[in-house]
N, C-alpha and C positions, 0 to 999 in steps of 0.2 A: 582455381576457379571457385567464385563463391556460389552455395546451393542455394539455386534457383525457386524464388515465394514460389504462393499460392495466387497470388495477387498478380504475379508478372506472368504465371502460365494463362490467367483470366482473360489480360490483355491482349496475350500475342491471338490466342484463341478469337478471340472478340474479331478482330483486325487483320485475319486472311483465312484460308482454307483449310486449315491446319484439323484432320479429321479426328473425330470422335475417341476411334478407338485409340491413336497417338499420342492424345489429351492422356485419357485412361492413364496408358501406361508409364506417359512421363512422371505421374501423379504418384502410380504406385513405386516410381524409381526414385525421387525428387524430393517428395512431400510426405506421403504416409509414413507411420514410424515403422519400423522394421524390427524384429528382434533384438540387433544391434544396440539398437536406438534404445528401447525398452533397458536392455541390460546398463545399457549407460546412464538412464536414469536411475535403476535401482542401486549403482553404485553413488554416485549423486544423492540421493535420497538419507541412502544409511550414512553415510558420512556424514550429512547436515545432521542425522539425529543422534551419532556419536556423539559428533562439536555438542549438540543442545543438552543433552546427557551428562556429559564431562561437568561442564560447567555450573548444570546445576546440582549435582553432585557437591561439588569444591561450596556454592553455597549453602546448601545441606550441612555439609560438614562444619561450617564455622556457626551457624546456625545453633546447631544441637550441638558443638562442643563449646561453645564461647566462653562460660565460667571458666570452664576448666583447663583455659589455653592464655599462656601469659600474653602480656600483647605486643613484647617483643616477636613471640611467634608467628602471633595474629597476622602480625604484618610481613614479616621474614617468610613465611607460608606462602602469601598472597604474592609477594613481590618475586620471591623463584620462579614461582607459576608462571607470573608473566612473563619476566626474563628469560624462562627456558620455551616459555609456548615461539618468542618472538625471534630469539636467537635461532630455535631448527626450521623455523620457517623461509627466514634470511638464509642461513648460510648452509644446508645441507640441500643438497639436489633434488626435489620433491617433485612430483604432477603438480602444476601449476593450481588445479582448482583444489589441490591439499594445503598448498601453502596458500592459499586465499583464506580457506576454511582457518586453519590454524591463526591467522591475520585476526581474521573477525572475533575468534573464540579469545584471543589478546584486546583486543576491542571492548569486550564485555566485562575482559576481567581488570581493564582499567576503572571501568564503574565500580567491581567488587573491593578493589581498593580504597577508592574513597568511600564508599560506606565504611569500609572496617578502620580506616584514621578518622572518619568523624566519628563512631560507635567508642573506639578506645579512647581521644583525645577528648573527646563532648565539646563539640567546637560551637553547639549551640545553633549550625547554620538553618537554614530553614532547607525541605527536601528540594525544594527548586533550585537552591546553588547548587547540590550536585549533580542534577541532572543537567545543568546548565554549564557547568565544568566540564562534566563528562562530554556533554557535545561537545563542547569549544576543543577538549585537546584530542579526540577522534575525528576532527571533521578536513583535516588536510590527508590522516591516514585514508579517511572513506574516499576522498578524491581520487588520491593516487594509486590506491589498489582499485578501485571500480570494479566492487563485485556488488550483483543484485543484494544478498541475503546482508552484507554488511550497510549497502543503501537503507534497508528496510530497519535495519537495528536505529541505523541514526534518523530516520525520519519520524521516528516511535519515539525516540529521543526528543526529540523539536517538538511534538504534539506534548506529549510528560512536560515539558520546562512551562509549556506556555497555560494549559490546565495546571499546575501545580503553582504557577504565577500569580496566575489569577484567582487564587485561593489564598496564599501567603500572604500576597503581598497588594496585592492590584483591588482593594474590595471594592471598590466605586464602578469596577466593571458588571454589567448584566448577562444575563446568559445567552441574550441574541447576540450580545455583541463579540462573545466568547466564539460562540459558533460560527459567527461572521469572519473573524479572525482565524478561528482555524480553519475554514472554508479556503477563504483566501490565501495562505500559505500551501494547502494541498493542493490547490490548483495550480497555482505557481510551480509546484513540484512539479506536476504531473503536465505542466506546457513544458517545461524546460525538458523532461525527458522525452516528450512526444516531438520535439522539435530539434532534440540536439542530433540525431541522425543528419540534419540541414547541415546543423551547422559545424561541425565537428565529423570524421570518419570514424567510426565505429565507435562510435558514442551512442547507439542504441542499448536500450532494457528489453529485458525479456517480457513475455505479455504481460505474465502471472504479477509482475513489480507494479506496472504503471495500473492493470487491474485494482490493486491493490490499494494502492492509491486513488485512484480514480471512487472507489468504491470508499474510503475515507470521507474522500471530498461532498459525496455526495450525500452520504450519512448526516457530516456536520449541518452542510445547507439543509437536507429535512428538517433536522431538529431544529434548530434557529425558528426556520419559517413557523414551525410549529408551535415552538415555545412564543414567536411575537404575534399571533394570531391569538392567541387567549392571553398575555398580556397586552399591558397599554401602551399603542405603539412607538417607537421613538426610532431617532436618525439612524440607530445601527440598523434595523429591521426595513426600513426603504432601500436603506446602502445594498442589503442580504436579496431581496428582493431584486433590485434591477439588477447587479453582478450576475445574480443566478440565473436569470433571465438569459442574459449575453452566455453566459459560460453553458447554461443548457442548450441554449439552440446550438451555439459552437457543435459542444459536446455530438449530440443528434446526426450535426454535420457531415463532424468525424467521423461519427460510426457507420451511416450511409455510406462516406465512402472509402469506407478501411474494410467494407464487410463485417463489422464487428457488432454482434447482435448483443453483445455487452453493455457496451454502453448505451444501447437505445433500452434495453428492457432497465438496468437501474434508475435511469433518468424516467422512462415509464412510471413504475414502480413509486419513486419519489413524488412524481405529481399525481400519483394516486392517494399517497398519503396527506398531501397537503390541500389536495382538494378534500380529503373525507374532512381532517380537521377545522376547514372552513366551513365544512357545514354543520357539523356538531355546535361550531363558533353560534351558528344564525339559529338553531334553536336544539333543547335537548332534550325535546316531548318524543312520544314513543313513535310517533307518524315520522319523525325526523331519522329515526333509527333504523325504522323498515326500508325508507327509503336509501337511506345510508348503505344499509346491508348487500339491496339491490343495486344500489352506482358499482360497489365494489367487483359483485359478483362479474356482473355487465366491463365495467372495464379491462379488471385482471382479464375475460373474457377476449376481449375485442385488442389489448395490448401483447397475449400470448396469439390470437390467428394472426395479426398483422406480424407476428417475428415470425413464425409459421412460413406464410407468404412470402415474406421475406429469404431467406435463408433455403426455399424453391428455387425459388429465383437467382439468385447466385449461383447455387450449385447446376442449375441449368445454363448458367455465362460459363462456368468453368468447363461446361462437357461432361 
């Protein structure tokens, strides 16, 4: 039997008799974290910072020994590493989220390999082919293992190629339109996982992933707006502007009605910013400043009791 949201106890709550104290206790059996629970993530926890640890270690190591390591080794080093990280992972009997862990930590050290054949060979390439390689030949692994923390390495991946792009190679691009584009890919990200639960069975991410994401996407679109606000405006920055328009209000939507006090205070937040930068835009005499000071105080104000209110209120739907 699958355990029972927060969300579906809200409902059934909402939509019969179902009393107070019942709610209560389903919540403490159901939903609160438990000890258990606790202890499972501190295993979870220390493993992810082993993997993080290992690995940057291994680069450490070629780092601060690189003269003094032939580059037959260089690469015979890096290449066992992977082959043994990927082999015990495959073929010896593990917990499942060890051999994910060990998946992903093969994952990264396929990047560490290509740096160290283009550092020994000097292939000359620019750093965006390898991060552009590096995605291309993890991105059917990241599919078929579907684990959050290896999501998150390759979507840091795709943002790296496409800033590292546009620096290499792409210079006719502007920086709203930089943000525009990374906007528009994070978002992308972040529908396809908020929607693949539809479409797909258990094709859901954990909050913390699409959070995460989500809080990307929204970064890029401030700065954009930002940045096209004190420059002279042009077609990426109307594009940035109406997208972000739709994908806010979405956003908003969403979070109304997921209960997710997330995504309304980031979204908040952002148009707090881009209102202060517009007005800074319209004049930058010291009357403009005090004024300035006071929208901020006033909003952040009036956008933390509206999440306040908020989040009353739910927890009074849930009992």
């Amino acid at each position: 039997m699958e355990k029972i949201r927060r969300e579906e106890i809200r409902i059934i709550a909402k939509n019969s008799n179902w009393s107070a104290s019942s709610i209560s206790q389903t919540l403490q059996e159901k939903v609160y974290s438990k000890s258990e629970d606790w202890l499972k993530f501190l295993k979870v926890f220390f493993l992810g910072l082993g993997v993080t640890f290992t690995v940057a270690g291994i680069i450490f190591f070629f780092s601060y020994n690189w003269d003094a390591l032939h580059k037959f080794v260089k690469l015979g080093l890096i290449g066992a590493l992977f082959v043994a990280t990927t082999l015990t992972a495959v073929l010896i009997a593990l917990n499942p989220l060890v051999k994910k862990a060990l998946l992903t930590a093969s994952a990264i050290l396929v990047g560490v390999f290509l740096a160290v054949f283009g550092q020994v060979y000097q292939t000359g390439a620019n750093a965006y082919d390898l991060f552009l390689n590096w995605t291309l030949l993890v991105a059917l692994w990241v599919v078929v293992i579907n684990f959050a923390p290896l999501w998150t390495v390759f979507v840091t991946l795709i943002n790296i190629t496409i800033i590292l792009y546009s620096e290499q190679v792409a210079h006719g691009w502007s920086d709203v339109f930089l943000h525009t584009l990374l906007f528009w890919v994070n978002s992308l990200i972040l529908i396809l996982f908020i929607l693949g639960p539809v479409w797909i069975k258990k094709a859901g991410a954990p909050s913390w992933f699409t959070h995460l994401i989500a809080l990307a996407a929204v970064i890029y679109a401030t700065m954009g707006t930002c940045v096209g606000i004190f420059d002279t405006p042009e077609t990426s920055f109307y594009l940035l502007m109406f997208t972000g328009t739709m994908l806010y209000a979405a956003g908003a939507w969403y979070g109304l009605q997921a209960q997710s006090a997330f995504y309304l205070s980031i979204i908040g937040f952002s148009l707090i910013i881009i209102c202060s930068a517009f007005l800074i835009k319209l004049s930058e005499d010291a009357g403009m400043f005090l004024f300035l000071s006071l929208f901020i105080i006033a909003s952040v104000t009036a956008l933390i009791m509206m999440l306040i209110k908020l989040h009353k209120k739910w927890n009074q739907q849930t009992g």
